[in-house]
C-alpha positions as CSV (number, residue, x, y, z in Angstrom):
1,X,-48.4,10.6,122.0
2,X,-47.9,9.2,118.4
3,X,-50.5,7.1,116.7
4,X,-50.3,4.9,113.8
5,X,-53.2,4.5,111.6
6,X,-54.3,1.7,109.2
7,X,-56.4,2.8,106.3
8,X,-57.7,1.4,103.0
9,X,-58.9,3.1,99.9
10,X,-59.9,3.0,96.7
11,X,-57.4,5.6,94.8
12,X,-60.3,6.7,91.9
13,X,-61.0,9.9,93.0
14,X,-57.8,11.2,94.0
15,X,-54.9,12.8,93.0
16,X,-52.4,10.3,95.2
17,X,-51.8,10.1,98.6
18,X,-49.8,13.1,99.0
19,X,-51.4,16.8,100.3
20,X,-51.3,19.1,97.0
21,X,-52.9,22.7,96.9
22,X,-56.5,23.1,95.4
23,X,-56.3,19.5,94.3
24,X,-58.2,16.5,96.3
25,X,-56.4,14.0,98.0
26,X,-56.2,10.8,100.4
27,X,-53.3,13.1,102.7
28,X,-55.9,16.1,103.0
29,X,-58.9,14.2,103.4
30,X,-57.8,12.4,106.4
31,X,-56.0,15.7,107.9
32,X,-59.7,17.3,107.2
33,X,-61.3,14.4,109.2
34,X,-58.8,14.0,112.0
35,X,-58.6,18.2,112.9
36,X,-62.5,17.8,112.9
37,X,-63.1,14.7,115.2
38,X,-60.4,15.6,116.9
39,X,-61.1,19.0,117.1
40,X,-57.2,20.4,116.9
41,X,-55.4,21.1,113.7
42,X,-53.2,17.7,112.9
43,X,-51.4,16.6,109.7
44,X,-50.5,13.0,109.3
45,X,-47.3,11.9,107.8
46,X,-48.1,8.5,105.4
47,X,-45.7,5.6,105.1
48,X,-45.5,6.6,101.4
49,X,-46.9,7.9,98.4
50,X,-49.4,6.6,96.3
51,X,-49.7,7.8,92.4
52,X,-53.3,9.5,91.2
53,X,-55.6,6.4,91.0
54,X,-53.3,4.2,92.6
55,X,-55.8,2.3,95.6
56,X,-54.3,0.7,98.9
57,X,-55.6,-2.1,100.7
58,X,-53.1,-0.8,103.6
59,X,-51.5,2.4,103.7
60,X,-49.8,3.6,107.4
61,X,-50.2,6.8,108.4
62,X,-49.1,8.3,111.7
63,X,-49.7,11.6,114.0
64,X,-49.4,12.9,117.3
65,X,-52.1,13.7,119.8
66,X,-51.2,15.6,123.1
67,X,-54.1,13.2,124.7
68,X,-55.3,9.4,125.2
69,X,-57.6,8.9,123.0
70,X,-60.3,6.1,123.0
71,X,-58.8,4.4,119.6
72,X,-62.1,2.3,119.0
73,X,-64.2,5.6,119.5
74,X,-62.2,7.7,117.6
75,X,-62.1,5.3,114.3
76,X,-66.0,5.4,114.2
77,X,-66.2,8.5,113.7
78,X,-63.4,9.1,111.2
79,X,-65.1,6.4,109.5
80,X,-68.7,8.3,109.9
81,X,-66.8,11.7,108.6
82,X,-65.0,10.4,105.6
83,X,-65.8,9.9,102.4
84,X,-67.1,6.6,101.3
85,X,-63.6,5.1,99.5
86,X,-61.6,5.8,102.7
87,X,-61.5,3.4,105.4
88,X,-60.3,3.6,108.9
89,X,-59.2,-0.2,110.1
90,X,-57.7,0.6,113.1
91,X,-55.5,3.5,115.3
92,X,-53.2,2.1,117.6
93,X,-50.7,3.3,120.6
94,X,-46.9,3.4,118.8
95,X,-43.7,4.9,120.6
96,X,-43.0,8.7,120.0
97,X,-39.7,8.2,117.9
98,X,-41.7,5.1,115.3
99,X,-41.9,7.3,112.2
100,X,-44.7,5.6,109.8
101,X,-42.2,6.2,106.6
102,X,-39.1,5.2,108.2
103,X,-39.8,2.4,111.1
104,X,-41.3,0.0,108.0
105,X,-39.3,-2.9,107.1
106,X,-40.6,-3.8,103.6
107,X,-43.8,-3.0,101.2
108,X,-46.1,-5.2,99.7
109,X,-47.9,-4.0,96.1
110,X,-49.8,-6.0,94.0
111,X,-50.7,-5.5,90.3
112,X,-54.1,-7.0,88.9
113,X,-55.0,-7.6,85.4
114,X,-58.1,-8.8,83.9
115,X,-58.1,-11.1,80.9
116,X,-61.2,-10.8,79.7
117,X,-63.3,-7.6,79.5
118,X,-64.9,-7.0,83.2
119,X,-67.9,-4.8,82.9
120,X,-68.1,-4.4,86.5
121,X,-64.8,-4.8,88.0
122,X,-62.7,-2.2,84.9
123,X,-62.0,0.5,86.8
124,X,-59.8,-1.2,89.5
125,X,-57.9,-3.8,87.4
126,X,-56.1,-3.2,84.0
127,X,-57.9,-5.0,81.3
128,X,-55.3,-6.6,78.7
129,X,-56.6,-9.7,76.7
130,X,-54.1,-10.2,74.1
131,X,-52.0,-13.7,74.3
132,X,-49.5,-13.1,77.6
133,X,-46.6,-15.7,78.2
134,X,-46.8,-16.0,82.1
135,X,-43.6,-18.3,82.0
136,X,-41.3,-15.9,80.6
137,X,-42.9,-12.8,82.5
138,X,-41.7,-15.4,85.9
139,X,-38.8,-15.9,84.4
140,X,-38.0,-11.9,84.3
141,X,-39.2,-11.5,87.7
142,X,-37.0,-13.8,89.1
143,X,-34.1,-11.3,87.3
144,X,-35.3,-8.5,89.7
145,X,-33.7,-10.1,92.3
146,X,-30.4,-10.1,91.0
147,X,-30.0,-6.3,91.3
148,X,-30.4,-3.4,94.0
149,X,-30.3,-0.6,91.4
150,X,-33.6,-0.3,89.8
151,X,-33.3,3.6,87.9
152,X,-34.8,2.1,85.0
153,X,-37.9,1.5,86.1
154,X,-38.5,5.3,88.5
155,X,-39.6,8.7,87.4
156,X,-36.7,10.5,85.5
157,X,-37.7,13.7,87.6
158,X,-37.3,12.4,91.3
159,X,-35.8,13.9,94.4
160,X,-34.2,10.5,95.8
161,X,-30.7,10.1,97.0
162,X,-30.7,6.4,95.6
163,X,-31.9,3.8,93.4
164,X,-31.5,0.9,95.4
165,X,-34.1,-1.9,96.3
166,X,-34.1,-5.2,98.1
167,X,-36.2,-7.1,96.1
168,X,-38.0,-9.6,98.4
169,X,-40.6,-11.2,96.8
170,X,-41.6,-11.3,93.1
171,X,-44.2,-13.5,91.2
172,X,-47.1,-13.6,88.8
173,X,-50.2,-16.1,89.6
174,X,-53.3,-16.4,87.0
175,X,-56.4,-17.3,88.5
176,X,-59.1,-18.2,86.5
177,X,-59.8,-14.9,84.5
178,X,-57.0,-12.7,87.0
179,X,-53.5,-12.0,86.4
180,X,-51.8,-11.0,89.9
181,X,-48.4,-9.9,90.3
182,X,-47.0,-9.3,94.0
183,X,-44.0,-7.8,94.7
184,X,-42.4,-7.1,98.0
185,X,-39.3,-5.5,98.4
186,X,-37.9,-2.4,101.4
187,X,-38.6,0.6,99.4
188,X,-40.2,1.6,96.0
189,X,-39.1,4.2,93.8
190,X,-41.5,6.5,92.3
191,X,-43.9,4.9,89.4
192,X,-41.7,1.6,90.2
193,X,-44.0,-0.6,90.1
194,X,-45.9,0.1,87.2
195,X,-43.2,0.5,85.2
196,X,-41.9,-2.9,86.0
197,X,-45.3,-4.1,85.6
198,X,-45.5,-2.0,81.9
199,X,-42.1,-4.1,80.9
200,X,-43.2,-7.3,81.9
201,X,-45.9,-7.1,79.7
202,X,-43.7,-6.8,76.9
203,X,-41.9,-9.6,78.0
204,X,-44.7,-11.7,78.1
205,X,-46.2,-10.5,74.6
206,X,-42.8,-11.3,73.1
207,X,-42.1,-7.8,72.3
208,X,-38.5,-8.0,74.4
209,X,-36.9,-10.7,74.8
210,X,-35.3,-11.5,78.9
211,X,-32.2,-10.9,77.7
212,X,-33.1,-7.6,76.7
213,X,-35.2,-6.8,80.1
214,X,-32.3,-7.6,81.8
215,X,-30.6,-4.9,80.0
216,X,-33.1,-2.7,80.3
217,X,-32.1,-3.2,84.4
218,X,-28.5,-2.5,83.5
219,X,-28.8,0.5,81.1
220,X,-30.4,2.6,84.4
221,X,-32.0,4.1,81.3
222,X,-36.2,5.4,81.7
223,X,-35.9,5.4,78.4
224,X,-35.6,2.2,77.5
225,X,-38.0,0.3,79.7
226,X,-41.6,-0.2,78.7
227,X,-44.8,2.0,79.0
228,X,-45.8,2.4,82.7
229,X,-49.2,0.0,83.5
230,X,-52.5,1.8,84.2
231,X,-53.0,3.3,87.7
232,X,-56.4,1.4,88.2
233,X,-55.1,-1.8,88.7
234,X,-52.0,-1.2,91.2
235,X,-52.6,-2.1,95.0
236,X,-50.4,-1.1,98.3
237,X,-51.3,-4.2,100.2
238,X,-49.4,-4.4,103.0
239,X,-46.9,-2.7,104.9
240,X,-44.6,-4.3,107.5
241,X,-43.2,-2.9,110.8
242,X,-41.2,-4.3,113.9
243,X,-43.9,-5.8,116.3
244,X,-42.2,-3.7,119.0
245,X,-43.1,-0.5,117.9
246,X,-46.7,-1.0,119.3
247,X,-47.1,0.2,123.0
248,X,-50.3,-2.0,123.3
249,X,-51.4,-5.0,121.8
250,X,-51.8,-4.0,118.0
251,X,-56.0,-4.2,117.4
């Protein structure tokens, strides 16, 4: 039986999502937990991967369990075991060939930057409080969706087979003292969307110009784009599957 699970956390303390040796991180504290409530050795596969201090507000996981399992039970006491910045929201029933990675149709990350300086909220929102032009950094995310081919903006030193997005969604929003950018799209390359996020900004600050970030999209070039964001204020917020992947009412 295959089980998805929905998990938040806050990314501070660890080095990604992904399971590394001798290193701490979201992948091997939630293998930890499940092999001990569980009491069988089981390794979950995520929906993606996070970067060191990257948080999620909803990160997939899945992994199979040769027995029913009382879901409601079973997330009480992953939630008892782990540590305090991992959260289990729910585990529900999903068909054996739903595969968390590959069965999502689209990702959801937002981007948070404080304007002013936050002396309790720094550590999970990037503090910039120079002047910003929100207008022109709308105007270059409306260029994203133009393209499919977004190399610029991933690690140079990447095992993908492509560089191609669908860009869904794209917007900043400035709430009193918060700058929030979402953007939705299928798939995200590696450091993606920091380093759109890291462009922007120049954008804004009138240090490009959009004619120049939109050949920063076209040159394919690393090189070229700005300096990635911080890690502390990027969010996975939602992920979105088929509805009929769920063999029970989804809790």
């Amino acid at each position: 039986m295959r089980y998805f699970i929905d998990l938040s956390y806050n990314g501070r303390a660890y080095h990604g999502w992904q399971i590394q040796p001798d290193i701490t991180t979201v992948q091997s504290e939630l293998n930890n937990a499940l092999t001990t409530v569980l009491r069988a050795p089981l390794d979950c596969m995520g929906a993606g991967r996070t970067d060191t201090g990257v948080h999620a507000k909803m990160m997939v996981a899945h992994f199979d369990f040769d027995k029913e399992i009382d879901t409601y039970d079973i997330v009480y006491k992953l939630n008892v075991f782990l540590p305090k910045d991992i959260h289990i929201n729910s585990i529900n029933k999903v068909y054996l060939e739903t595969h968390a990675r590959y069965s999502a149709l689209s990702r959801t990350y937002l981007y948070e930057i404080s304007r002013t300086k936050d002396a309790f909220n720094y550590q999970n929102t990037h503090t910039y409080t120079l002047p910003l032009d929100i207008n022109l950094m709308n105007q270059a995310a409306k260029l994203l969706f133009e393209y499919t081919d977004f190399q610029c903006f991933s690690k140079v030193k990447t095992d993908v087979k492509t560089f191609k997005c669908q860009i869904m969604e794209a917007k900043w929003v400035l709430i009193d003292n918060k700058l929030s950018f979402k953007i939705k799209a299928d798939r995200f390359l590696r450091n993606m969307v920091r380093a759109i996020v890291g462009t922007m900004i120049y954008v804004g600050a009138r240090k490009i110009t959009l004619e120049e970030f939109r050949a920063i999209i076209q040159s394919k070039n690393r090189s070229r784009a700005g300096t990635s964001a911080p890690a502390q204020g990027l969010y996975l917020v939602e992920i979105e599957y088929p509805k009929s992947i769920y063999l029970n009412e989804k809790l």
